[in-house]
Each structure stands twice: as C-alpha cells, then as structure tokens.
C-alpha positions as CSV (number, residue, x, y, z in Angstrom):
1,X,118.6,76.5,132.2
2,X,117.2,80.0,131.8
3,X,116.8,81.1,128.3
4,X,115.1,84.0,128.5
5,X,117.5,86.6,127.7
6,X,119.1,84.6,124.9
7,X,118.0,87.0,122.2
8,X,118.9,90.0,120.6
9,X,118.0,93.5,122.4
10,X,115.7,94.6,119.1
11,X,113.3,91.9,120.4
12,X,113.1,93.4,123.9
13,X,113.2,97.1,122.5
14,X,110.1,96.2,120.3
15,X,108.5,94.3,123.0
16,X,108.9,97.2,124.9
17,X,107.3,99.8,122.2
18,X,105.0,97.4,121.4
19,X,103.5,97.3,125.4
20,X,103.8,101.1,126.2
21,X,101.7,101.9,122.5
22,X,99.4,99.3,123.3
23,X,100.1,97.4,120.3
24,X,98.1,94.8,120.9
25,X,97.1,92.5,117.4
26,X,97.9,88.9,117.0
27,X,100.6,88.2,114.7
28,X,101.8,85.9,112.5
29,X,105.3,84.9,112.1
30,X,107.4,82.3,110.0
31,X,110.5,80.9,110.3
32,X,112.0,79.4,106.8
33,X,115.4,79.5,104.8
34,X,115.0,82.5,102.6
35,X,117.4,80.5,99.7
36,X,118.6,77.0,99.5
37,X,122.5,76.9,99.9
38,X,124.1,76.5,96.3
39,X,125.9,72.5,97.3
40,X,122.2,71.3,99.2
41,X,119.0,69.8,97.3
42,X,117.5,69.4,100.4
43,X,117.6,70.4,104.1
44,X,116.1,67.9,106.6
45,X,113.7,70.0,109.7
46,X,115.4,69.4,113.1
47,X,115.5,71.3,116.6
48,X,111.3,71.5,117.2
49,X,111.6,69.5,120.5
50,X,114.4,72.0,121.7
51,X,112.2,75.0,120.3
52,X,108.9,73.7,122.1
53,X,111.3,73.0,125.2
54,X,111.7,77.2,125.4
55,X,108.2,78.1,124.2
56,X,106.7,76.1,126.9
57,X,108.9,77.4,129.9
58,X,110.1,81.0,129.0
59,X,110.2,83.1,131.7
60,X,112.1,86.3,132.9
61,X,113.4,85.8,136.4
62,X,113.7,89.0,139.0
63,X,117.2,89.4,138.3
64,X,116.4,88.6,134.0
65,X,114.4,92.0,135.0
66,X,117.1,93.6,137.1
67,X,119.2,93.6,134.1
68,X,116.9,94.8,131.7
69,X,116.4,97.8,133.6
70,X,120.2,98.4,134.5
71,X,120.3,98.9,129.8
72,X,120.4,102.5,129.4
73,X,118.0,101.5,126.3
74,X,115.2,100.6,128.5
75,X,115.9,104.1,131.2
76,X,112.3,105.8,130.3
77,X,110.4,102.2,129.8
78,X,107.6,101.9,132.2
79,X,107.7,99.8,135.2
80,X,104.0,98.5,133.7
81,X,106.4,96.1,130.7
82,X,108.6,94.9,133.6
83,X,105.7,93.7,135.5
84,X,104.2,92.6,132.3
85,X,107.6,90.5,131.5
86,X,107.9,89.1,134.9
87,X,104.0,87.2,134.6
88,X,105.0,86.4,131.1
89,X,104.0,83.2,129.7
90,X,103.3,82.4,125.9
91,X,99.5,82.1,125.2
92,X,99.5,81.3,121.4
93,X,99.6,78.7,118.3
94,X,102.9,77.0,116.7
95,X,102.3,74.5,114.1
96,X,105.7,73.1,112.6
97,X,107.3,70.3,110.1
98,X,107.8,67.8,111.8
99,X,111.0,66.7,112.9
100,X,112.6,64.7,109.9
101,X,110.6,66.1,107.3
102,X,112.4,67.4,104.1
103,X,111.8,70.9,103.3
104,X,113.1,73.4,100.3
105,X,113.5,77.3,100.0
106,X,110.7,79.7,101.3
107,X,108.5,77.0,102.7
108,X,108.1,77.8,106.5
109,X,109.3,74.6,108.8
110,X,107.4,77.2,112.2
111,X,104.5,79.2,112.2
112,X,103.8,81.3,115.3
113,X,101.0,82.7,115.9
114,X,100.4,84.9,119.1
115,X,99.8,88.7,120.4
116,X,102.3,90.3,118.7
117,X,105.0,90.7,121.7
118,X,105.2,86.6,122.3
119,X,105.5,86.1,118.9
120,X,108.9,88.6,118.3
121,X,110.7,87.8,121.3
122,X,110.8,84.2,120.4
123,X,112.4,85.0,117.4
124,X,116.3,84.3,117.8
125,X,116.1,81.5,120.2
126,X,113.7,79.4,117.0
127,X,116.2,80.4,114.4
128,X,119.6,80.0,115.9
129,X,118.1,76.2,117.2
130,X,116.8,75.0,114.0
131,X,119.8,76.8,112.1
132,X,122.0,74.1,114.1
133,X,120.2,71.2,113.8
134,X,118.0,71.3,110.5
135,X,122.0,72.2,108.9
136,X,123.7,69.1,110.8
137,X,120.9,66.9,110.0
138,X,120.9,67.8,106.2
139,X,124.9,67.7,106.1
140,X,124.6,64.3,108.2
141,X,122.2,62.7,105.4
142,X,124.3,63.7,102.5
143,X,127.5,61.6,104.3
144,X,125.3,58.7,105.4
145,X,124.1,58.2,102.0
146,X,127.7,58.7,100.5
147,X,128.7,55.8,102.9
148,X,125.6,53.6,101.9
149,X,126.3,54.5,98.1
150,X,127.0,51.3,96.6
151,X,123.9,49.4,98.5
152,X,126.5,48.6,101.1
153,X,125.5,49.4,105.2
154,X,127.8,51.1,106.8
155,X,127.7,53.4,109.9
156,X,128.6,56.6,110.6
157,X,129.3,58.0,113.7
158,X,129.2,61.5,114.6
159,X,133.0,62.3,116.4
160,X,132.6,66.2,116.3
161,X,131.9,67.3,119.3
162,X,135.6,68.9,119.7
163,X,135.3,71.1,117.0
164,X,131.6,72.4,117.0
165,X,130.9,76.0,117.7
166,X,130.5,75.5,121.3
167,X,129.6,72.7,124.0
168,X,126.3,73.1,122.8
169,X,126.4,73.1,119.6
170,X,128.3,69.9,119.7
171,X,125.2,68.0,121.7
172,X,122.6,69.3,119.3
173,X,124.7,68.1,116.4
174,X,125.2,65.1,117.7
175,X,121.4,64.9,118.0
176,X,120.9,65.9,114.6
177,X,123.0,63.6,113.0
178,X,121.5,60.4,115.0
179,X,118.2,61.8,113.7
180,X,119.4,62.2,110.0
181,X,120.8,58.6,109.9
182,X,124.2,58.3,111.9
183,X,124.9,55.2,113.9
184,X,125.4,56.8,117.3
185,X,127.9,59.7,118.7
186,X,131.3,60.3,121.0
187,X,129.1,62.4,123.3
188,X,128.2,61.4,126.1
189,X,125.7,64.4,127.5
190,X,123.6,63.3,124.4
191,X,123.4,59.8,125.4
192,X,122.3,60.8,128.6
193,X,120.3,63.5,127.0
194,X,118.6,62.2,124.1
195,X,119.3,58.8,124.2
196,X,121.5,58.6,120.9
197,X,123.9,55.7,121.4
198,X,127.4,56.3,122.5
199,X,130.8,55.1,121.2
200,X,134.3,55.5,121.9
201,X,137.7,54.0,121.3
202,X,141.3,55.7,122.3
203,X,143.1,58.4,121.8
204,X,147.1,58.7,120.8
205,X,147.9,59.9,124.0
206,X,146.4,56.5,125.4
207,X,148.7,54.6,123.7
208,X,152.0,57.3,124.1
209,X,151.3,57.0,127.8
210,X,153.0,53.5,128.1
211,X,156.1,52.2,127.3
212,X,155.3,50.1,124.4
213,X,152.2,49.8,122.3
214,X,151.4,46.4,123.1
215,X,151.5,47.4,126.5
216,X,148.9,50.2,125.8
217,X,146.9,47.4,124.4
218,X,146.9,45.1,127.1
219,X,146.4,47.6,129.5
220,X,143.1,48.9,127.5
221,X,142.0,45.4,127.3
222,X,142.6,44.8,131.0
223,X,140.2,47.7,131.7
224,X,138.0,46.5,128.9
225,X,137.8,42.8,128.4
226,X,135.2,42.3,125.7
227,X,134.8,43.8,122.5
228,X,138.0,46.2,122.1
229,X,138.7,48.5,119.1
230,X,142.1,49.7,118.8
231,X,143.6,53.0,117.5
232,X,146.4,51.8,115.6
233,X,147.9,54.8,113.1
234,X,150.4,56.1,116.5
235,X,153.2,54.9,115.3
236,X,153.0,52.4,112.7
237,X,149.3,51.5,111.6
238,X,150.5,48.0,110.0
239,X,153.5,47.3,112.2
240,X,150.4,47.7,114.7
241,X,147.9,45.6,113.1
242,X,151.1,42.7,113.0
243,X,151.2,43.2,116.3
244,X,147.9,42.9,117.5
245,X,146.6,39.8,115.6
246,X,150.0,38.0,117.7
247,X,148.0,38.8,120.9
248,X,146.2,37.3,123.6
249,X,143.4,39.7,123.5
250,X,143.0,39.2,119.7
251,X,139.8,36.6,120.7
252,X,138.3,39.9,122.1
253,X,139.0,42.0,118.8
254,X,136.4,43.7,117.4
255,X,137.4,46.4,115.3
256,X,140.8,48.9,114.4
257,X,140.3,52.3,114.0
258,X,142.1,54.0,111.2
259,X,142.6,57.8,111.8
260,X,145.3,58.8,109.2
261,X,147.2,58.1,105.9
262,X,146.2,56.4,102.5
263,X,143.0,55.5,104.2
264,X,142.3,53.2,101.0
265,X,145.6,51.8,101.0
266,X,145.8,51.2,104.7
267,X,142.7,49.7,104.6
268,X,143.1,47.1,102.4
269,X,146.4,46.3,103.5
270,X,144.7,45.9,107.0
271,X,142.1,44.0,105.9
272,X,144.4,41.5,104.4
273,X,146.4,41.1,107.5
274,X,143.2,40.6,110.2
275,X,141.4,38.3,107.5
276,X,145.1,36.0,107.0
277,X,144.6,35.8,110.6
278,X,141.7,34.1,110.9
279,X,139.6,37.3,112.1
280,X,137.4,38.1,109.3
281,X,134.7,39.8,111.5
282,X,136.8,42.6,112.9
283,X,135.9,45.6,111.6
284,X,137.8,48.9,110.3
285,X,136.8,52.3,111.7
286,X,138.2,55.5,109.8
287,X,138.2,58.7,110.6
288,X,140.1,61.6,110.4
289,X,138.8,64.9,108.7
290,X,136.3,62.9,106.3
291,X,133.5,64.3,104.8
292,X,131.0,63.0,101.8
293,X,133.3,63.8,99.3
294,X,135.9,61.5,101.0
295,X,134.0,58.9,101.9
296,X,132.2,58.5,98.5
297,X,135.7,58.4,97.2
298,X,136.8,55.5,99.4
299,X,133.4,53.7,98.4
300,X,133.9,53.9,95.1
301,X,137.2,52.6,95.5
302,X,135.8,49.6,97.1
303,X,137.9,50.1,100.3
304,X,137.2,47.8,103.0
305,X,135.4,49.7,105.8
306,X,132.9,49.5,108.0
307,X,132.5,52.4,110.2
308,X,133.1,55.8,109.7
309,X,133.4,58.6,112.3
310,X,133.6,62.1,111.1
311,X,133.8,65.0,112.8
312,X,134.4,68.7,112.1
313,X,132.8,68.3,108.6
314,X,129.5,67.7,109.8
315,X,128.7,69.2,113.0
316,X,130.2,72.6,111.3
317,X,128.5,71.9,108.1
318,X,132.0,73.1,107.0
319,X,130.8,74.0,103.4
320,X,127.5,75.9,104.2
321,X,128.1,76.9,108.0
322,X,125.0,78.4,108.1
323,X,121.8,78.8,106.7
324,X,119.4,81.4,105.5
325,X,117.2,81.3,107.9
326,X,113.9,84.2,108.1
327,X,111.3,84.6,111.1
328,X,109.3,87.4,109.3
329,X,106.1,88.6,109.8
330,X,103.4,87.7,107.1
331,X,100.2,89.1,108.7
332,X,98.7,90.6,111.5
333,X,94.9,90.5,112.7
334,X,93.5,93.5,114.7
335,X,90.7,93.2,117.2
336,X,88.3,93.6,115.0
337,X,88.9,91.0,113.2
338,X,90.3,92.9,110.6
339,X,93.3,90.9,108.9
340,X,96.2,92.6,107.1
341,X,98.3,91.0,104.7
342,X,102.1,91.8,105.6
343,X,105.6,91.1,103.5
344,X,108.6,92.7,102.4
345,X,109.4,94.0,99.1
346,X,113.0,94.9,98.9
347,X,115.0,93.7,96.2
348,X,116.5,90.0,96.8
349,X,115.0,90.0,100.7
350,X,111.1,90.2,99.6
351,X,108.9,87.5,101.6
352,X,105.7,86.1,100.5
353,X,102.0,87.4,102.6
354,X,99.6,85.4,104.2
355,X,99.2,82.7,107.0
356,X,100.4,79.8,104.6
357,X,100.3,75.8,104.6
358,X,102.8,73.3,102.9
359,X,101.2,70.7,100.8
360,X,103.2,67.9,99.0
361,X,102.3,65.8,96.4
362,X,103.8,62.5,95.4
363,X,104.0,60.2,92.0
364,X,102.2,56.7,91.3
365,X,105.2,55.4,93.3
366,X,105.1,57.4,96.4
367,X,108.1,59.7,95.6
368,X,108.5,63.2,96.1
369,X,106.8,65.3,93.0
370,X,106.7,69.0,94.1
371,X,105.2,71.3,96.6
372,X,102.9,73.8,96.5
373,X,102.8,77.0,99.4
374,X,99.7,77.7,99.7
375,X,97.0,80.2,102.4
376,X,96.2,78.0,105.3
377,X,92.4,78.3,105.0
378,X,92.8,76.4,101.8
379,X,92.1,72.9,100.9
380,X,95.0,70.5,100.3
381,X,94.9,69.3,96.7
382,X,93.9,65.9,96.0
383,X,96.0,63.1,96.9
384,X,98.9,66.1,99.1
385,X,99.7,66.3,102.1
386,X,99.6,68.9,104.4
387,X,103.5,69.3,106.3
388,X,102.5,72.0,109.2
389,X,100.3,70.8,112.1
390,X,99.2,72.0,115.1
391,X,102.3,71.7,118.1
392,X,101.0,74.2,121.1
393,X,97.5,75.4,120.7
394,X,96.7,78.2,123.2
395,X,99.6,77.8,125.0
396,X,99.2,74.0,125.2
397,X,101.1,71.2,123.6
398,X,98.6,69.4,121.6
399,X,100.3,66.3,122.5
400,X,103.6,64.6,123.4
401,X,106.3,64.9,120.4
402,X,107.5,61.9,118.7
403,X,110.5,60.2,120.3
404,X,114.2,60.5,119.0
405,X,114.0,57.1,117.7
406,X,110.7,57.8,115.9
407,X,111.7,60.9,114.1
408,X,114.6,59.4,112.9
409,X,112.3,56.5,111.6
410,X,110.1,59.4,110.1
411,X,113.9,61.1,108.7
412,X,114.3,58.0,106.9
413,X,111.5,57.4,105.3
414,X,110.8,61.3,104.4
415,X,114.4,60.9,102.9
416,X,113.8,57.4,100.6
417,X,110.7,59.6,99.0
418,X,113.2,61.6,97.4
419,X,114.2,60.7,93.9
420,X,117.4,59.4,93.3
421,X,119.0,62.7,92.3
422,X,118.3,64.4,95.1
423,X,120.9,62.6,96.8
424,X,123.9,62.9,94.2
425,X,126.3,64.9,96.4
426,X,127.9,66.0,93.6
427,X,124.8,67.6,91.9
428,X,122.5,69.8,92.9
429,X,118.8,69.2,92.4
430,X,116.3,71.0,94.3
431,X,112.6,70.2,94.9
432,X,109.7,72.0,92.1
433,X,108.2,74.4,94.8
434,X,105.3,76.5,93.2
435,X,102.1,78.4,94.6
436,X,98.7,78.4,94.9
437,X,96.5,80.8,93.3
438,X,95.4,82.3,96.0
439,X,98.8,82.8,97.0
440,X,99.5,84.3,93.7
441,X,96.7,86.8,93.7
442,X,97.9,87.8,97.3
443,X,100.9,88.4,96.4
444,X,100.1,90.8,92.8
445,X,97.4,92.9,95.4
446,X,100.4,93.7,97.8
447,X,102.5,95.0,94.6
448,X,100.2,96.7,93.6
C-alpha cells in the first residue's frame, strides 16, 4: 500500500519551503500526548511496528508526484523538490518506547531525528497510527483488568471491528487489544495479519434464516461438528438454553453466547440450567455494548461468565476517542555543529526543549515509582531505566522488532509494575513524572 501522500498538505508545503531555501539542519522531533485524558492513569505505547513499516518504505510514486504538481499550492515550486521527492528515502535516527511500555503525559513514546524535511513529513502518518493503537491498547487493559478483578481469568475478546472508524481502524484495534491483554479478535485480516487469534460464533440472522431454532442449531453443528457455541438471546435466551441441553449435539457444546438482557440474571439462570444438565464445562460468552464499567459490575456481582466480547467501547475508546497527541520540534543542529534549543511557549500548548530520554525508577519491590524526563546526553540515575532506544539508525533498523506475542508478554509485565491504584477504573491516578536539572535549567534559559 502506498502511504506517501497520507498526510496533511502543511507537511508538503513546508517540505517544499524547506528545499527551495535550502533549509538544510537536522532536526529533532517528538511525538507524545501533550495531557493525560481526565478517566486514564495510564496509556499503554502501541503502533511502532506499523510506524517503522512506513518509515522504512516511504516513497512518492510518479503519479504521488503528478498530483502534487496538479495543487495550485505547489504552481511556482521548482521541478528541483519534485526530483528531490521522487529519490526520497529517510536517512535518519528513531528511537521509541517499546511496544507495551506504559507511558504518562509529556514523555515522548518517538523521537525522530533526521534533516529537517524527513523528519516533518512523517509527522501525521506517526501520530494518527500510535493515536489508534496506544488509545485501544490503554482502553483494552482497563477492561481486561475489570474482567480479571476478583483474581478470577477470564477472556476478553475484541468483537469491534463493525463499529471502528474505518476498516482500518478496526484491524489495528484489534491488534492493540491482543497486545494489551485480550484473548483473541472477530477479525480475520488480523489473524492473517498479525497473528492474533480468531474467534467467532453466529449471528441472529443465522438462526432467523431457518424454520426453527433447533433447526438453526443442528444445521450449525452439521457444518461444525466439534466445539460449537451458540447465540441463544434470538428469541428466547432460556427457552433456548432448555432446548439445547435436550439435543444430540449437546456432547459437542462448548459454550452459549449471551448478547442481550439482565446479563446477570440470564447468566445465572443459564448457568443453572447447563450445570443441572450435567454440562458444567460449557462456558457463557456475553457481549453486547459492554465496557469496564459493565463488566466490573457483573464481576462484582459474581455472575457466572467466562468470556467476554466487547466491541464499540473499546476499539472507539468511546469515552476518550482520541488522544492528545504532539510531534513538535524540540531542537535543531545546524552544520556547524551549532545546536539550538527549540519549544513553544504559548499559554496551555508550551512544550519542553531539548533532545530528551525517559528514565524510570522502581521501589524495593520492582513497582513503578516515578519518571524523570531528562536530556539524552545524560546519565540514567541509579538503579532507572532508560524507555527510548535506538529503532532505525541511519536509515537502518537496528534490528528485527519484537514479535506480537512478545510485546504483549512485555504489555503484561510493564502493566503488573504498576501499583494497584493505577488500575482502579473508577479512579484516576497518574504516574509522578518530574525533570531533571538539566532539563530544568533548559527550560528557565528559553524563558528567559
């Protein structure tokens, strides 16, 4: 797929003015989220394989170029910056969080360094890719841990592919979530694509398209002889549940899905019927429009289920759609050598100068203590860790990225180094983010 002209026309106009004044410093730029959303303590780094993906093969095709040219914006640009953008090909440094990391306000997650023009026109692609998948993955941790509250395991599965903001959208998500702790997703491209594990049961048209609902059954069963689970809300959910434990294909039973109503009534009344009938191992699937807040009521409650699939909740992030994301420049250095300090001081949008590094520190028992934002040319205090490392190096991926399955592993543990508050879902707690003093000091120069 050809992503080169997937960004807005300031990057291309500056790009332009940038070539034709001979603009020619290296810059630095960093992607973070400017404030933490009110209802998050945390936000969970996701989308760096996608983002190295474009870095690594941007390129404007002849007709990418045809189309520049036809903009009435680009009329007295010289043919020089279309030859320049057709041999186009990044040259520079990204170092990045890795994927699964946690992250707070004003830390960066991506650091680019490049000559100045490589670095801006990478700048919408980063942050509308890590916008989608570092807000999925956060919203997907705060429902898996509202389905695991009580010490119980129980999977979530991501069924929002429907209702995301575009096909898209809904295969990232569903990549997000897997990393952040769901069980596996409906979609299929990101099975194929990522490897996230793929589930699916029936729809109510599947079982409206027969004459009778046990004949819906049997025919699904037919098609699928081992290890069925049933919608069974249609019509009746425990006039269904009556039925189905009378069945044949009962021996090959191995869950009901539960997509509307009381879902802590039906529940239990389910459970009751499946487990007088001698099937004790079937499990109960909900769904329908859940969310943390849902599910943490239904686990509280002590209703009896097992899976979970949730949908437009968390691939939209319905209560924080979006986050505030930055990619902002924070200094340049000139051919010289000469480095200059760069940052913006207006009121509520000011950034903080300097080519920086992310170093956590952790208490006697390995939890999360605080962060401190520091210069990159500084030491990491004793016993931190430093989150930003080196990803492309002159143009160059320094080596392969970790797997799906390994960031994920890295998701989980970054996320059980948080202390316990972090993941109240009905508080908000965010992580002790301070600076260095030579961050400090930077910063009172430029005011001054």
């Amino acid at each position: 797929m050809n992503n080169s002209l997937k960004v807005d026309l300031y990057e291309l106009t500056m790009a332009a003015g940038y070539f034709q004044n001979k603009v020619e410093a290296r810059a630095t730029f960093e992607l973070s989220c400017h404030t933490m959303p009110e209802n998050r303590s945390f936000l969970v780094a996701c989308g760096l394989e996608q983002v190295v993906e474009y870095i690594l093969n941007l390129r404007f095709s002849d007709e990418d170029i045809a189309f520049l040219k036809s903009l009435p914006v680009f009329r007295d640009v010289k043919s020089g910056f279309f030859d320049y953008l057709k041999s186009f090909r990044f040259t520079g440094d990204v170092w990045a969080m890795p994927e699964g990391e946690i992250f707070f306000a004003r830390e960066p997650v991506i650091q680019v360094e490049a000559p100045i023009i490589e670095a801006q026109i990478l700048e919408t692609y980063l942050l509308s890719v890590i916008n989608v998948e570092s807000l999925v993955a956060a919203k997907a941790a705060r429902v898996v841990a509202a389905a695991c509250a009580d010490g119980v395991a129980r999977g979530v599965i991501d069924f929002g592919s429907r209702r995301a903001h575009g096909p898209e959208a809904g295969v990232l998500a569903a990549r997000a979530s897997y990393l952040a702790g769901c069980a596996g997703t409906s979609n299929v491209d990101a099975g194929k694509r990522f490897g996230v594990p793929v589930y699916g049961t029936m729809a109510h048209s599947w079982v409206e398209a027969f004459d009778s609902e046990e004949e819906s059954f049997e025919k699904y069963h037919a098609a699928f002889p081992e290890g069925i689970i049933l919608l069974v809300d249609t019509y009746d959910t425990l006039r269904s549940v009556r039925k189905i434990v009378q069945m044949p294909l009962r021996e090959k039973l191995k869950g009901v899905r539960l997509d509307s109503g009381d879902l802590k009534v039906l529940s239990r009344k389910v459970r009751k019927i499946l487990d007088g009938a001698g099937l004790p191992h079937v499990k109960i699937l909900a769904s329908g429009n859940l969310n943390e807040y849902k599910i943490a009521e239904l686990v509280k409650a002590k209703a009896p289920v097992d899976l979970f699939g949730v949908g437009t909740d968390m691939v939209t992030s319905r209560d924080c759609p979006a986050l505030d994301l930055t990619y902002k420049l924070v200094q340049v250095r000139e051919k010289d050598g000469t480095v200059k300090y760069k940052s913006k001081t207006s009121p509520r949008k000011e950034t903080i100068p300097g080519k920086k590094q992310v170093f956590r520190q952790y208490d006697g028992k390995g939890m999360f203590k605080k962060d401190a934002i520091g210069l990159s040319t500084e030491k990491a205090p004793a016993g931190a860790r430093a989150l930003l490392q080196p990803v492309i190096l002159a143009g160059k991926l320094t080596g392969k990225l970790p797997l799906l399955e390994e960031a994920r592993q890295a998701a989980a543990a970054k996320l059980a180094q948080l202390p316990p508050g972090f993941r109240d879902i009905d508080k908000r707690r965010t992580g002790k983010v301070g600076y260095t003093a030579a961050i400090s000091q930077l910063r009172i120069k430029k005011r001054a």
